[in-house]
C-alpha positions as CSV (number, residue, x, y, z in Angstrom):
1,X,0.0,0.0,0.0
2,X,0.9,3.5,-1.1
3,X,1.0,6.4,1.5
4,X,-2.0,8.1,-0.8
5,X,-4.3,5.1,-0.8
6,X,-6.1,6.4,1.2
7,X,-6.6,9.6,-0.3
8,X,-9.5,10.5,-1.6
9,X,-7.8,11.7,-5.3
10,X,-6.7,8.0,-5.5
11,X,-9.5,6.3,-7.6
12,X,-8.9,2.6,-6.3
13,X,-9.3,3.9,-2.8
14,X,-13.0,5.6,-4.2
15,X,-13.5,1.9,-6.5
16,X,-13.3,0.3,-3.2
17,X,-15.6,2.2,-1.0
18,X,-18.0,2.8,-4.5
19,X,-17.9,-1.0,-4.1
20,X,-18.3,-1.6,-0.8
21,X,-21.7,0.6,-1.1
22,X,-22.9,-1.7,-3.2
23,X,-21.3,-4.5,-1.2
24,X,-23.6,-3.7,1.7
25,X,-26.9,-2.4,-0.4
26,X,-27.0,-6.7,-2.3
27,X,-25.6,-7.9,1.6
28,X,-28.9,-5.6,2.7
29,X,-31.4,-7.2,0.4
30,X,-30.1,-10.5,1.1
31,X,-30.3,-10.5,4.7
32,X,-32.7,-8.5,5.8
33,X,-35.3,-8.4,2.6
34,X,-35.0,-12.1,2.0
35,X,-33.3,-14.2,4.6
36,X,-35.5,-12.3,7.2
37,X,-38.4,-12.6,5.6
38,X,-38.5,-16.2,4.7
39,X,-36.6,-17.3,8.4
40,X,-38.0,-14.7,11.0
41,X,-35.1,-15.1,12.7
42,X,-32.8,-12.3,14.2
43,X,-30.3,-13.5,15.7
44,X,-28.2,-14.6,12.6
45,X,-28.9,-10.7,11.2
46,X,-25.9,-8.7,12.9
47,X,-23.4,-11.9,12.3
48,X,-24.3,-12.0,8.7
49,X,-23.5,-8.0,8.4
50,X,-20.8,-8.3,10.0
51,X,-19.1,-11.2,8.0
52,X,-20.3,-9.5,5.1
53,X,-18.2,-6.3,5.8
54,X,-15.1,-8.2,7.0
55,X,-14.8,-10.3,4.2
56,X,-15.3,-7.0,1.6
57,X,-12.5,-5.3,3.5
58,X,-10.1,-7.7,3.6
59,X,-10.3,-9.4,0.3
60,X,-10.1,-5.6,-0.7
61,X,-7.0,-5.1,1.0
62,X,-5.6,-7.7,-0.5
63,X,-2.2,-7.2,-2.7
64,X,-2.0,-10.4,-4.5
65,X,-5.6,-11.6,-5.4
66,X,-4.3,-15.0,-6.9
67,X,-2.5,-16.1,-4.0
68,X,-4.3,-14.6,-1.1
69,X,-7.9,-15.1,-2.6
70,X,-7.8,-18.7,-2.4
71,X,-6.3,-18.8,1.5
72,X,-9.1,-16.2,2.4
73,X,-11.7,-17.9,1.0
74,X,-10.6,-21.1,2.8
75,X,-9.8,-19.1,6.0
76,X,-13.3,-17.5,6.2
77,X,-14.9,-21.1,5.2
78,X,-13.2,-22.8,8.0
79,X,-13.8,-20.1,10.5
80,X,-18.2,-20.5,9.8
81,X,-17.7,-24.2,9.8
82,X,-16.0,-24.2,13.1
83,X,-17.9,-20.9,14.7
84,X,-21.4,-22.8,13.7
85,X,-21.3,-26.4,13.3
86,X,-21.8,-26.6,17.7
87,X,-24.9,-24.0,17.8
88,X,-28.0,-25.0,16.2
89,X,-27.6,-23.4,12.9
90,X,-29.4,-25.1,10.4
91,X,-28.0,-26.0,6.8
92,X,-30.2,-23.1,5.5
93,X,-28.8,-21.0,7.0
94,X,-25.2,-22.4,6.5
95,X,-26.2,-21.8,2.9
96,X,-26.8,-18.3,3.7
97,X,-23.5,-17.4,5.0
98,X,-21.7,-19.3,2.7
99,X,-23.5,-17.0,0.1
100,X,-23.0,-13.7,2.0
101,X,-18.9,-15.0,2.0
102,X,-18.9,-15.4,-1.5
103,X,-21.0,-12.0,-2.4
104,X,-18.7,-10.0,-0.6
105,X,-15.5,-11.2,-1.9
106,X,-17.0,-11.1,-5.8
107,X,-17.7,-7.6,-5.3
108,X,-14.1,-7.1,-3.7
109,X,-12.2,-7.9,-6.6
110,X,-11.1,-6.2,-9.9
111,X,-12.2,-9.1,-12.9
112,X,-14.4,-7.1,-15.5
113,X,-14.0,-4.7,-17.8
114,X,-16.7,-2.6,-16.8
115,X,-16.8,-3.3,-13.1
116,X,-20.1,-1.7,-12.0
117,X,-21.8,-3.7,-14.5
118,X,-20.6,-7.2,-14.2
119,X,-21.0,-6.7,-10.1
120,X,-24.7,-5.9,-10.3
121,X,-25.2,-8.6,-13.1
122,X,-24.0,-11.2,-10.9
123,X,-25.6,-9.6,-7.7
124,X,-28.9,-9.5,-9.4
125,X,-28.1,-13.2,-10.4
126,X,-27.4,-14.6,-7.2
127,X,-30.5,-12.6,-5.2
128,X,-32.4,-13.9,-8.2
129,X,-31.6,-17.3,-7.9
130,X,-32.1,-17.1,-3.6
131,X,-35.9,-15.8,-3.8
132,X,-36.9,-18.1,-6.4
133,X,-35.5,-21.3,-4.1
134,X,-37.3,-19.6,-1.0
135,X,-40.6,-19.1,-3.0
136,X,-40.2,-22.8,-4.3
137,X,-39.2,-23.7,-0.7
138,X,-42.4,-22.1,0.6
139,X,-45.2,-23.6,-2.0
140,X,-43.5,-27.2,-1.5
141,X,-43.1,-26.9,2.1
142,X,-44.7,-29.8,4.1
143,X,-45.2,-31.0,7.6
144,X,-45.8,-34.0,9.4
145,X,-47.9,-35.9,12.3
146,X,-48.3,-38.9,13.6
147,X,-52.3,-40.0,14.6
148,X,-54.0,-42.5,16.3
149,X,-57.2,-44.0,14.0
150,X,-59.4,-46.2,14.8
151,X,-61.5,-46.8,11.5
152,X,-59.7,-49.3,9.6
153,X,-62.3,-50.2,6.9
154,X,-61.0,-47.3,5.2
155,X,-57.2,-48.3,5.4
156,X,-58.0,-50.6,2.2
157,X,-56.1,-49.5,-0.4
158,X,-59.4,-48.4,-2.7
159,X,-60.2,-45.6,0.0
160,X,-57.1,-43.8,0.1
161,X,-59.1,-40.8,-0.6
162,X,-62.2,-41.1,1.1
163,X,-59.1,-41.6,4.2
164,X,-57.5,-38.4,3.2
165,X,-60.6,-36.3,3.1
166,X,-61.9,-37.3,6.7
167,X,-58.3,-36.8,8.0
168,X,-58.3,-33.4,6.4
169,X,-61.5,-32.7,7.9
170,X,-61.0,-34.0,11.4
171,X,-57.7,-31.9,11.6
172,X,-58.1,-29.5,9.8
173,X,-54.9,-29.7,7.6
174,X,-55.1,-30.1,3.7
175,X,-53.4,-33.8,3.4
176,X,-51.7,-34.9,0.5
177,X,-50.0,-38.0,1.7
178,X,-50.8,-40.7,4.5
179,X,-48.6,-43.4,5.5
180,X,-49.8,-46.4,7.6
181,X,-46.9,-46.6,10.6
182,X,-48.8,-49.5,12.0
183,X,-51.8,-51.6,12.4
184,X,-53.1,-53.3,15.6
185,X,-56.0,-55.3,14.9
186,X,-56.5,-56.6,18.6
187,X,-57.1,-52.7,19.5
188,X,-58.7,-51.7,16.2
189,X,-56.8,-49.2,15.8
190,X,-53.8,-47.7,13.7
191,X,-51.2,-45.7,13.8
192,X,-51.0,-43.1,10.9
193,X,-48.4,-40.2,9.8
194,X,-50.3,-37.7,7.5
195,X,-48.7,-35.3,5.7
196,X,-49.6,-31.5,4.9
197,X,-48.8,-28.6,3.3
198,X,-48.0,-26.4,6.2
């Protein structure tokens, strides 16, 4: 680093922070727009900030991007697989940090000919890509339950339906699956896990 890089006359010092603007307005719509939104969950929201930031900075810093690009990458990958793997973080939202790490160090480095351009394209690419999963996570999302039932003239295979529609009536879920756990025929009963859209 030069003594003027930080000078405000130095244009990679202005690239940087013109960068790290848009750095933290795609890590903004990212977290908070669609993470937040789709989770409900605030206690990841400061740490993904955060890592966001730190890795923009110091990928930024950086003198030799060949070299040092590949050992930050691995060194902020290892650091969210050993800082999370003991809490109960799920793979979701493993998936969100991992993407967080990697937007932030895209928009750190110097690739394209135009910069601005090809770091919105592949902003708008990736945020793209993340609400369409979400929304395709949300209209395929099911839950389960296990049930105790005690009419077993309509376990026979020919009243599958006629079985789903009084189940989705008595609990007032819309089933689209039932699977027969087990059947006692001393206790005329059986044991049933339904499944629903949630």
């Amino acid at each position: 680093m030069t003594d003027g890089f930080f000078s405000l006359g130095n244009p990679n010092f202005l690239a940087i922070i013109m960068k790290f603007v848009i750095n933290l307005l795609f890590i903004f719509i990212l977290v908070r727009v669609i993470y937040y939104r789709y989770s409900r969950k605030e206690e990841l929201l400061f740490t993904l900030f955060l890592m966001g930031i730190m890795v923009f900075f110091v990928n930024s810093m950086m003198s030799s991007v060949q070299l040092d690009f590949g050992f930050a990458f691995g060194m902020f990958a290892i650091f969210a697989i050993l800082r999370f793997r003991t809490n109960s973080v799920s793979i979701k939202d493993m998936a969100y940090i991992f993407t967080v790490i990697g937007i932030s160090m895209m928009n750190s480095l110097k690739v394209f000919n135009f910069p601005m351009f090809g770091i919105f394209v592949f902003n708008i690419i990736v945020l793209i890509s993340v609400y369409i999963l979400e929304e395709y996570l949300l209209r395929h999302k099911s839950d389960s339950h296990i049930i105790t039932y005690e009419n077993l003239e309509l376990l026979k295979p020919d009243k599958e339906q006629k079985l789903m529609k009084e189940l989705s009536q008595m609990s007032g879920k819309n089933i689209f699956r039932i699977k027969v756990q087990r059947i006692d025929y001393k206790r005329n009963m059986a044991i049933i896990e339904i499944f629903y859209k949630s």
